[in-house]
C-alpha positions as CSV (number, residue, x, y, z in Angstrom):
1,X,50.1,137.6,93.1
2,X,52.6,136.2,90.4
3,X,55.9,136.3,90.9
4,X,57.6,138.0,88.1
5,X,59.5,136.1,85.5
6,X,63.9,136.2,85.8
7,X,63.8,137.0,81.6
8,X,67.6,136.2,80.5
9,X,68.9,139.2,79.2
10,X,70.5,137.2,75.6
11,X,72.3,140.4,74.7
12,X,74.5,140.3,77.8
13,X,74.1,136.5,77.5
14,X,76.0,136.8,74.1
15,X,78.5,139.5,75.2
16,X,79.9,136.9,77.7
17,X,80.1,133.6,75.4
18,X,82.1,136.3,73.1
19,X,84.4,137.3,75.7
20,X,84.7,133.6,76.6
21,X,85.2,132.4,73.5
22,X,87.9,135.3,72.7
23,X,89.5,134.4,76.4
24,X,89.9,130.6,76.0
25,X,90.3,130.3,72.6
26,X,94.0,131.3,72.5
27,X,94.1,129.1,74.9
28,X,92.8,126.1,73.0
29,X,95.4,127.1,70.6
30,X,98.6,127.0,72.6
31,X,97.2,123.5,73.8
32,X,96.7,121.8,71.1
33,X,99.9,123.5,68.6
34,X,102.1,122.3,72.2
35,X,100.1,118.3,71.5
36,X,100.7,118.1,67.9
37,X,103.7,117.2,65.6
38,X,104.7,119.6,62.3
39,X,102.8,116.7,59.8
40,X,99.6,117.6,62.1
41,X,100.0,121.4,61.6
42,X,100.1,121.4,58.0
43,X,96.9,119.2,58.3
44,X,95.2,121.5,60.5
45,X,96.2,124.0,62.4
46,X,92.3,124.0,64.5
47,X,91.8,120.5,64.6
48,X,92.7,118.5,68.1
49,X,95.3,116.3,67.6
50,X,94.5,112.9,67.0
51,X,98.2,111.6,67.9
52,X,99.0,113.4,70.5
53,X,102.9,114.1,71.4
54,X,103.5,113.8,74.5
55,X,107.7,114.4,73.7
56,X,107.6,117.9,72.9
57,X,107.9,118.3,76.4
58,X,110.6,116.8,77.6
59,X,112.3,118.0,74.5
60,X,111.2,121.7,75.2
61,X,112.5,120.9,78.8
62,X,115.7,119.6,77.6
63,X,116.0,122.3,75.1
64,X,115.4,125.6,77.3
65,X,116.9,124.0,81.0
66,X,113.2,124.6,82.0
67,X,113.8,123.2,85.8
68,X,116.7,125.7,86.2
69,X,114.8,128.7,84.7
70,X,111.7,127.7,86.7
71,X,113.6,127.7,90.0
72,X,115.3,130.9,89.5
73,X,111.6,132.9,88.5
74,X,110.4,130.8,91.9
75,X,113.4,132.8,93.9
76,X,113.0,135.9,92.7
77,X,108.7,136.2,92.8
78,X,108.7,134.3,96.4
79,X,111.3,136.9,97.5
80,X,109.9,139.9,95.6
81,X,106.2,139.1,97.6
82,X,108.0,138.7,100.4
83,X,110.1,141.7,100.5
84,X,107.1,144.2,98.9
85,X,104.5,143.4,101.6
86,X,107.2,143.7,104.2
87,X,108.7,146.9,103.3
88,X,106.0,148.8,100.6
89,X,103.3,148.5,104.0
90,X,105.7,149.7,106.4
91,X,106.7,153.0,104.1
92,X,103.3,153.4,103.2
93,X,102.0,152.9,107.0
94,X,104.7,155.9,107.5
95,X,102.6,158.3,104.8
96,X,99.2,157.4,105.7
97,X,99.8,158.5,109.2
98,X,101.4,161.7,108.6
99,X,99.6,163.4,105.5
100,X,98.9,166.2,107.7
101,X,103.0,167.6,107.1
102,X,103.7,168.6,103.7
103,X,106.5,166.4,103.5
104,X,104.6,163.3,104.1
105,X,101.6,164.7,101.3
106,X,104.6,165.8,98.6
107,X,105.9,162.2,99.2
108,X,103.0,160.3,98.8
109,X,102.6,162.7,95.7
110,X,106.2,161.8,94.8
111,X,105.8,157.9,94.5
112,X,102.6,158.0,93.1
113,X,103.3,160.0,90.1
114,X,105.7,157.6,89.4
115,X,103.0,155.5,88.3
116,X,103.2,157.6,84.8
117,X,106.2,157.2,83.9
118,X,107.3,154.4,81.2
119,X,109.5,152.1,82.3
120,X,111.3,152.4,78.6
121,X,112.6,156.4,79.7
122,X,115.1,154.7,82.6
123,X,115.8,151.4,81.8
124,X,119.0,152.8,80.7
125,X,120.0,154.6,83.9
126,X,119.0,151.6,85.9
127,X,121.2,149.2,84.0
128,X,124.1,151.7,84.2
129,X,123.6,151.9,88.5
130,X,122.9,148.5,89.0
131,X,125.9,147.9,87.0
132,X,128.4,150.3,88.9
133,X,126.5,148.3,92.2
134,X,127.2,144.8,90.7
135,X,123.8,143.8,91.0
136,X,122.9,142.2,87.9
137,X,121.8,139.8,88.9
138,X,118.9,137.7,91.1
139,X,119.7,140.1,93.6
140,X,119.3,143.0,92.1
141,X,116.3,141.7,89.8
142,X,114.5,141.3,93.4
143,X,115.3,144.9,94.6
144,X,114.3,146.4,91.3
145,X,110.6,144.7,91.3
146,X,110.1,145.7,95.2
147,X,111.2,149.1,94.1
148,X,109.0,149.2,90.8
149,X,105.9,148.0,92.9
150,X,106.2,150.9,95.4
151,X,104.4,153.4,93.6
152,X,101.1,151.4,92.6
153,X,101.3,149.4,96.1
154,X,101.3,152.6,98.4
155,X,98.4,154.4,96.3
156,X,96.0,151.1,97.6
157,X,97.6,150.7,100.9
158,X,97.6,154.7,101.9
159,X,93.7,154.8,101.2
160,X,93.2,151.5,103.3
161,X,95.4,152.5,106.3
162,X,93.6,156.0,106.5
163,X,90.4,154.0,107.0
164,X,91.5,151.6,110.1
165,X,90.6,154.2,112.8
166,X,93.0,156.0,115.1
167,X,91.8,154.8,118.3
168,X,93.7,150.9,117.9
169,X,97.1,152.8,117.5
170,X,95.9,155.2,120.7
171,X,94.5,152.2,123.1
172,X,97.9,150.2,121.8
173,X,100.0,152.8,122.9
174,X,98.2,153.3,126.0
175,X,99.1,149.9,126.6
176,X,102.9,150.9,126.1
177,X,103.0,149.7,122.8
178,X,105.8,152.1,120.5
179,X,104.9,152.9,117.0
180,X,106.8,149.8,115.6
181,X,105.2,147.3,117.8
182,X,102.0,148.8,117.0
183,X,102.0,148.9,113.0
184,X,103.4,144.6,113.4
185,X,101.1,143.5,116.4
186,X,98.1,145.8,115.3
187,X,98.2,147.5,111.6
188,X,99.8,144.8,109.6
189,X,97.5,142.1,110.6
190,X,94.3,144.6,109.5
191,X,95.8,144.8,106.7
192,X,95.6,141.0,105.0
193,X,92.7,141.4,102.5
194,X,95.0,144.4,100.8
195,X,98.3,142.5,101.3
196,X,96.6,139.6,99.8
197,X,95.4,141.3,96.3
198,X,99.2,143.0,96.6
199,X,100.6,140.1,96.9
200,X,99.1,138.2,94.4
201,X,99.8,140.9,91.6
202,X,103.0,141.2,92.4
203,X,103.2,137.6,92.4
204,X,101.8,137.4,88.5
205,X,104.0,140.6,87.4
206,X,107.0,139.2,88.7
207,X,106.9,135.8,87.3
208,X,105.5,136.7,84.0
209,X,107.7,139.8,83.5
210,X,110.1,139.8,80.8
211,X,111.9,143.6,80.3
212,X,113.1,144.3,83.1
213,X,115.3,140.6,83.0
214,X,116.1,140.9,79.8
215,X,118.1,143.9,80.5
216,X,119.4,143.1,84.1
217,X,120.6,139.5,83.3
218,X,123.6,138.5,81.4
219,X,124.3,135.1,82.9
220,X,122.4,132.5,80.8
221,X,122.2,130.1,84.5
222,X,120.2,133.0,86.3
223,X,117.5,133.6,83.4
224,X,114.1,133.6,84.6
225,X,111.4,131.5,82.7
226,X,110.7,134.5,80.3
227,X,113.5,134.9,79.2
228,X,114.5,130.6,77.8
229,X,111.3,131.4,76.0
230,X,112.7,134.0,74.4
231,X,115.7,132.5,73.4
232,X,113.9,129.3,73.0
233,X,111.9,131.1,70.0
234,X,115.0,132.9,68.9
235,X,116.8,129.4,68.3
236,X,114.3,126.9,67.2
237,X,111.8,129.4,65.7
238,X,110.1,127.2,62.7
239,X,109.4,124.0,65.5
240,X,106.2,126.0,66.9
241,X,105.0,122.6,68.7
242,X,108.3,122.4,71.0
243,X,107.6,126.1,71.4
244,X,104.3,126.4,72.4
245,X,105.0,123.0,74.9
246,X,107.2,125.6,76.5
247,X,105.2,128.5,76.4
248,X,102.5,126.3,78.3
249,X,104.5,124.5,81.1
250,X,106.0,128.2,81.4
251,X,102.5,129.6,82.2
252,X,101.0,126.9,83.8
253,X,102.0,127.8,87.5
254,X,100.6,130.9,87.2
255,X,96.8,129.7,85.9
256,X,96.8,127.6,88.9
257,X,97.7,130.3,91.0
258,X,95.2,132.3,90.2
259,X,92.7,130.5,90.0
260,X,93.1,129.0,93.3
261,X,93.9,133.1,95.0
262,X,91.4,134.8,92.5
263,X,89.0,135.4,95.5
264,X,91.0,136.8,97.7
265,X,92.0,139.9,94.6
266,X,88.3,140.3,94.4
267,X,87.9,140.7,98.0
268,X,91.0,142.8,98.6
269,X,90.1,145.1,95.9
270,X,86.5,145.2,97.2
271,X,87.2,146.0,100.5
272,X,89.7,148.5,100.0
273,X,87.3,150.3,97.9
274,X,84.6,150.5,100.3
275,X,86.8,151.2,103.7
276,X,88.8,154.1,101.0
């Protein structure tokens, strides 16, 4: 008997060299705008530069105090991951386990309606509290994102928790383990594919988010990377190569992040789907 033929589907063949080509091409853009020199962008704005400048990036880093802004967004992602799978896990170990009393359902209910509502209807009550709190700053930048995570984070963590059977926790306490001892020792380690995708999210939100700084920071020495762009476009507007040297050293950390931790989002989300 003949083994039938793989025929390439072209019209899903074609669908994905579109989407490719409407993925990278920005891309290509930023890249070669960030490589060229104003002469070469009245030339061509397409065309890869054929002298390429290599000084638009140490005057973009000169320009925006890249090194500074780049450590504070390190600081406040590595402490927002930190801080969100420590704390959103714990709280959301708390509901999973208790759904059976109304208080526990109406506040799983609570945090995840909070998913639907704008960020734009109380950023003006959270920049008057964290005000009256002194906390605009770093500080208060970190608590905000662990805080703004909580909703979406215990939606995927509840359904993955209810999956892990009841009988671990039982044999653990059995063993004399309490409840804390048992969610650290037991629960948390389970949980890795999911803290992985959260983490990773939270990672690429936090870094790449630009609102929620702009109204929480007034101390030009604490802005995160987002923000120098901003005012790095504000100031030098009509030099579009220094700009977009920026915009890709600014970006760049996070394209090798994910591609490097892209696996484990696909996993975590694949999992979590299967086990909810």
């Amino acid at each position: 008997m003949k083994k039938p033929r793989n025929r390439t589907n072209w019209i899903v063949m074609t669908l994905i060299v579109l989407g490719t080509i409407v993925v990278l091409f920005p891309l290509y853009m930023t890249v070669t705008i960030a490589l060229k020199n104003p002469e070469q962008m009245r030339q061509s704005i397409f065309a890869f530069p054929t002298d390429i400048q290599w000084g638009n990036f140490s005057k973009a880093i000169e320009m925006t105090g890249f090194f500074r802004a780049l450590g504070n967004s390190a600081v406040v992602t590595t402490a927002t991951v930190i801080l969100t799978l420590l704390t959103n896990s714990l709280v959301a170990y708390a509901i999973a386990r208790n759904m059976n009393h109304k208080f526990f359902k109406g506040l799983y209910f609570y945090f995840v309606s909070a998913m639907f509502i704008p960020f734009q209807i109380i950023m003006l009550p959270v920049v008057k509290l964290a005000s009256g709190l002194h906390m605009t700053n770093l500080v208060g930048l970190i608590f905000l994102h662990t805080v703004y995570g909580l909703a979406f984070n215990i939606f995927i963590y509840v359904a993955y928790i209810r999956s892990i059977p009841m009988a671990l926790e039982e044999a653990a306490k059995v063993d004399g383990a309490t409840t804390w001892g048992t969610f650290w020792r037991i629960i948390f380690p389970l949980l890795a594919p999911m803290s992985a995708t959260v983490g990773i999210l939270t990672c690429l939100s936090t870094y790449n988010d630009f609102l929620l700084p702009l109204i929480m920071i007034s101390d030009q020495t604490q802005y995160t990377l987002p923000l120098v762009q901003y005012i790095f476009q504000g100031q030098f507007n009509t030099d579009f190569n220094l700009a977009f040297a920026s915009y890709l050293m600014a970006m760049l950390p996070m394209i090798i992040i994910y591609i490097f931790a892209q696996k484990w989002i696909i996993n975590g989300v694949t999992q979590g789907s299967i086990k909810a």
